[in-house]
C-alpha positions as CSV (number, residue, x, y, z in Angstrom):
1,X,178.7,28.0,-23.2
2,X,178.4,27.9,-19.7
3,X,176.4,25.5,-18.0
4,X,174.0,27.8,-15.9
5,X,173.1,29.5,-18.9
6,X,172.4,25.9,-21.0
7,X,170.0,25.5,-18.6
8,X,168.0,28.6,-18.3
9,X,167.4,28.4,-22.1
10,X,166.1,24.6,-21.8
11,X,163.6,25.8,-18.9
12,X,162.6,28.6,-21.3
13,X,162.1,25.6,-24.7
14,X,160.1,23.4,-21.8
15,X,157.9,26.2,-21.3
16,X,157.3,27.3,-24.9
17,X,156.7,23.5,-25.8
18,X,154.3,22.4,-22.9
19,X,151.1,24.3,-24.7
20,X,151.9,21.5,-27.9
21,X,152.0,18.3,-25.9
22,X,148.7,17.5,-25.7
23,X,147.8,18.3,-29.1
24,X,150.3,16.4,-30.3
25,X,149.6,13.1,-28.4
26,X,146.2,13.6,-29.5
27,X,147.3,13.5,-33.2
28,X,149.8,10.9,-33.1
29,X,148.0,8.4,-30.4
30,X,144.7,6.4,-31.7
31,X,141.5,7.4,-30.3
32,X,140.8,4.3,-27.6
33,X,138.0,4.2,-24.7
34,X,139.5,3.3,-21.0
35,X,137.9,-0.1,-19.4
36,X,134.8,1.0,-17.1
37,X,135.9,0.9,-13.4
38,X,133.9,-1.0,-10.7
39,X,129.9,0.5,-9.4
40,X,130.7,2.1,-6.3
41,X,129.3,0.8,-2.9
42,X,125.6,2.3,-2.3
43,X,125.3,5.5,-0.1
44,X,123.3,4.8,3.3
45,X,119.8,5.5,3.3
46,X,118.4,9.0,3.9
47,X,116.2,10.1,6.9
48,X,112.6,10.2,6.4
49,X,111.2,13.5,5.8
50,X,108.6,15.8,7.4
51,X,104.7,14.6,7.3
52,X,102.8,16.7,4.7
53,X,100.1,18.9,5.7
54,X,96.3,17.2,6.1
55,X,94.7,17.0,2.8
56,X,91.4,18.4,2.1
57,X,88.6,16.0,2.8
58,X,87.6,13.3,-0.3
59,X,84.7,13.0,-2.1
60,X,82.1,11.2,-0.7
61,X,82.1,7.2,-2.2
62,X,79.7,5.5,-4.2
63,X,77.2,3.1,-3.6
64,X,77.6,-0.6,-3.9
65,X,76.0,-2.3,-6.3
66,X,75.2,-6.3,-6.2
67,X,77.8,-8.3,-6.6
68,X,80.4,-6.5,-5.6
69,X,82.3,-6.4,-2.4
70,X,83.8,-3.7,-0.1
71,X,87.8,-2.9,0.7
72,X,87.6,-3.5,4.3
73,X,89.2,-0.4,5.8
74,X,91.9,0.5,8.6
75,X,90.9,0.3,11.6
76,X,89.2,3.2,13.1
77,X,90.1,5.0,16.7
78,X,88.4,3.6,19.7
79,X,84.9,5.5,19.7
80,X,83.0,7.2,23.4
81,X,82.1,4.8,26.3
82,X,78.2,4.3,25.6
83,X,75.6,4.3,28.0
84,X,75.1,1.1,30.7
85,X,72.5,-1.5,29.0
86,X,69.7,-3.2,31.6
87,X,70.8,-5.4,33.6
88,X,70.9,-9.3,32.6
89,X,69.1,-11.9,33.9
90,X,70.6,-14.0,37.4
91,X,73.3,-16.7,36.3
92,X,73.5,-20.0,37.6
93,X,74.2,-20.6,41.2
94,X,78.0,-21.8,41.8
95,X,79.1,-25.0,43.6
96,X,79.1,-24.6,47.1
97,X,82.4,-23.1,48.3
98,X,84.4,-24.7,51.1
99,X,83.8,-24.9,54.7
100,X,84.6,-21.4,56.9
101,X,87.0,-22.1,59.4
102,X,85.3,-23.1,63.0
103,X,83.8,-20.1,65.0
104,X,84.3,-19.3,68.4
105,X,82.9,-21.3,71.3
106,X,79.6,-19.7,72.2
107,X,77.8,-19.1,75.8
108,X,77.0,-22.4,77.7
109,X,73.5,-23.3,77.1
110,X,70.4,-23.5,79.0
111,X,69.6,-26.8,80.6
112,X,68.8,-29.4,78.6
113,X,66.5,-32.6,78.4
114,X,68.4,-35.0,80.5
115,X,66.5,-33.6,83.6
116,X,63.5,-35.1,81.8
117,X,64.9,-38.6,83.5
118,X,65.2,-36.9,86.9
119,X,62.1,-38.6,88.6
120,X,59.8,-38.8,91.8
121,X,56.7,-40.2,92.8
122,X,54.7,-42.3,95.1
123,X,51.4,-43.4,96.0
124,X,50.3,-44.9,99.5
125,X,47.3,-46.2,101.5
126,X,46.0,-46.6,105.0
127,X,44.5,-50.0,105.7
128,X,43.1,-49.3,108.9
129,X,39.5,-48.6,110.7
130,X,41.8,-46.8,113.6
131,X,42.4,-43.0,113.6
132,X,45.7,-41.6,113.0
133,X,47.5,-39.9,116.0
134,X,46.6,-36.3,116.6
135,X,49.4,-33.8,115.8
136,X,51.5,-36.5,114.1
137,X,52.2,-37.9,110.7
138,X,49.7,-39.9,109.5
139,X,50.9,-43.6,108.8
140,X,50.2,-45.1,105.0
141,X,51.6,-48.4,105.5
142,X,50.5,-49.5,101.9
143,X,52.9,-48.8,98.8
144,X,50.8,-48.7,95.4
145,X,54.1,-46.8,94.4
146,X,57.2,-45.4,95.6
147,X,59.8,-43.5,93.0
148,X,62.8,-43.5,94.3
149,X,62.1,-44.5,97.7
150,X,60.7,-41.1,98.5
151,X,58.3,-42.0,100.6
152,X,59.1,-43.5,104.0
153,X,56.3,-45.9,105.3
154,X,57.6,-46.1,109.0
155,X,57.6,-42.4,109.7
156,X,55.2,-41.4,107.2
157,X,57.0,-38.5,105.4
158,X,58.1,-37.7,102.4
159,X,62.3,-36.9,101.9
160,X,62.7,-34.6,98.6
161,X,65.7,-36.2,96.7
162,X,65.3,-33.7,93.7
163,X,65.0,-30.1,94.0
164,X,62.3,-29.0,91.9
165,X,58.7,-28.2,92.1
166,X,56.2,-30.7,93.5
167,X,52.4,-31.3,93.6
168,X,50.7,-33.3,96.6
169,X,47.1,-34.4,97.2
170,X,45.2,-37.0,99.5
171,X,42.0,-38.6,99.2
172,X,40.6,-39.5,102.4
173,X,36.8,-42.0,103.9
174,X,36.4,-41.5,107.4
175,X,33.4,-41.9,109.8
176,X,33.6,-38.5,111.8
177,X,34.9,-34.6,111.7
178,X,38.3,-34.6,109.9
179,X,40.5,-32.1,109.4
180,X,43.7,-32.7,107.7
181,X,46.9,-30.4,106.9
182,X,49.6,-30.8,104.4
183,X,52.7,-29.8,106.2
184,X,56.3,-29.2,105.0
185,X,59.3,-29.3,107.6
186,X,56.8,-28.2,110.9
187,X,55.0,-26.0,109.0
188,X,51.4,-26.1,108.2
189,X,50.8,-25.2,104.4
190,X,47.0,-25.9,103.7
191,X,44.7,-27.2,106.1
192,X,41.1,-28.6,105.0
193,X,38.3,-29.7,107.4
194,X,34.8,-32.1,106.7
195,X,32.4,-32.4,109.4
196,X,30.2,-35.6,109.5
197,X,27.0,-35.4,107.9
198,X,26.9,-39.2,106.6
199,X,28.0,-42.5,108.4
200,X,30.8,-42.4,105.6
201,X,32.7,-39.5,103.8
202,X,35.0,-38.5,101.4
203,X,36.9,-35.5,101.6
204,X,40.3,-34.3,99.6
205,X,42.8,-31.6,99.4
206,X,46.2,-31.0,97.0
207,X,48.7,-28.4,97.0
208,X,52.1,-27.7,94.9
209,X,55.4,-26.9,96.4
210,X,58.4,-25.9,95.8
211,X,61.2,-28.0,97.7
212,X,64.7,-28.2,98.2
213,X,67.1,-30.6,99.1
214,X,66.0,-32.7,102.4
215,X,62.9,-31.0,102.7
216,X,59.8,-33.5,104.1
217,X,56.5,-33.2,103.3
218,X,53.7,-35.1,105.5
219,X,50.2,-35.1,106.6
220,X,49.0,-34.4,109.7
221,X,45.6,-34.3,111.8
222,X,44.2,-31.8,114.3
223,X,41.2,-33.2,117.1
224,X,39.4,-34.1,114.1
225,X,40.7,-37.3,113.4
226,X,38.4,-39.4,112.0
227,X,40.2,-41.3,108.7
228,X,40.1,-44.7,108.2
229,X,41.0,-47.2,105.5
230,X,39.4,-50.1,104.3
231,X,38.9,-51.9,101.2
232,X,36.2,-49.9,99.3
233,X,37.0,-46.6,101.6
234,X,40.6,-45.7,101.1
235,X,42.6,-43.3,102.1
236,X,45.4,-42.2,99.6
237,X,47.9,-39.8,99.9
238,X,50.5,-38.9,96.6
239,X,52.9,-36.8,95.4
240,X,54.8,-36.2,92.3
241,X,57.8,-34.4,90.8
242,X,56.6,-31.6,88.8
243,X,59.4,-30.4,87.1
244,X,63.1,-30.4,88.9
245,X,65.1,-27.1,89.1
């Protein structure tokens, strides 16, 4: 027999017999359980899922009784800003803080008290029965005091040292008319006149001035002449520094 044909006809048996296998390794093999394989590796996780709707609102829980103790709860949403309370009582004052820097250098002042040791003054006598000169300085040739030298016994006037504001004043006995002037640098200020009544009198006069620098201050007599100066009738003329400029 040809081979091509031999084999067509085995292809044809392979076919016919192939529905019988099985069967017949299921009759002639022993019935045996296979050996359970190894748990496979776990899957990853799943995404969560969608939130449920809101449920419906619970019953409303019951009361405490003694002795028994509540869940505390989660904690609630932050409630509504409430309404400003009175204001508290005044704290404790703080330490003193430190020192500012220095401020700026203020306006120059106003004179101060040092001028209070600027001084003048002088007091002087005529010792003399004999009248002064007529139109002239009248001669004190006794010092009681003399500030500063001020005063200037041989010509009889007084030299301001000290600007300022000065008060002047005489005392003077005589034994007939007088009239007497205060005078600053020629001029007359005050003049003051006493006419004899008594065998002895006493008359004054005073003035304040206001000098400067070299200014001279004197007294001086007209035809009515008639001061003396003797113990028990003096004549006194003084002057004093008021306040300087």
């Amino acid at each position: 027999m040809p081979a091509p044909r031999i084999g067509v006809l085995a292809l044809i048996a392979l076919v016919v017999l192939l529905p019988c296998l099985p069967r017949a390794r299921s009759e002639s093999c022993p019935d045996e359980a296979g050996t359970p394989g190894m748990p496979g590796i776990p899957g990853l996780p799943g995404k969560d899922g969608r939130d449920g709707d809101k449920g419906e609102k619970g019953e409303p829980g019951t009361a405490l009784v003694a002795g028994q103790f509540s869940v505390k709860g989660q904690k609630g949403e932050p409630g509504m800003v409430g309404v400003p309370g009175k204001m508290g009582r005044n704290g404790m004052s703080g330490n003193p803080g430190l020192p500012g820097p220095p401020g700026p250098v203020g306006d120059k002042g106003e004179s101060g008290y040092h001028k209070l040791t600027l001084k003048s003054a002088f007091s002087v006598a005529r010792g003399t029965l004999d009248y002064p000169n007529r139109f002239s300085p009248v001669r004190f040739n006794r010092i009681i005091s003399n500030e500063n030298g001020d005063y200037n016994p041989s010509t009889g006037k007084f030299r301001c040292k000290i600007p300022g504001s000065y008060y002047f004043v005489y005392h003077a006995s005589s034994t007939d008319h007088l009239c007497v002037s205060i005078v600053r640098d020629s001029n007359k200020v005050v003049s003051y006149c006493d006419h004899k009544v008594n065998d002895y009198q006493v008359s004054s006069g005073g003035v304040a001035l206001q000098l400067t620098e070299d200014q001279e201050v004197w007294l001086e007599t007209t035809d009515y002449n008639g001061m003396i100066g003797i113990l028990g009738k003096q004549s006194v003329f003084s002057g004093f520094l008021l306040f300087p400029d």
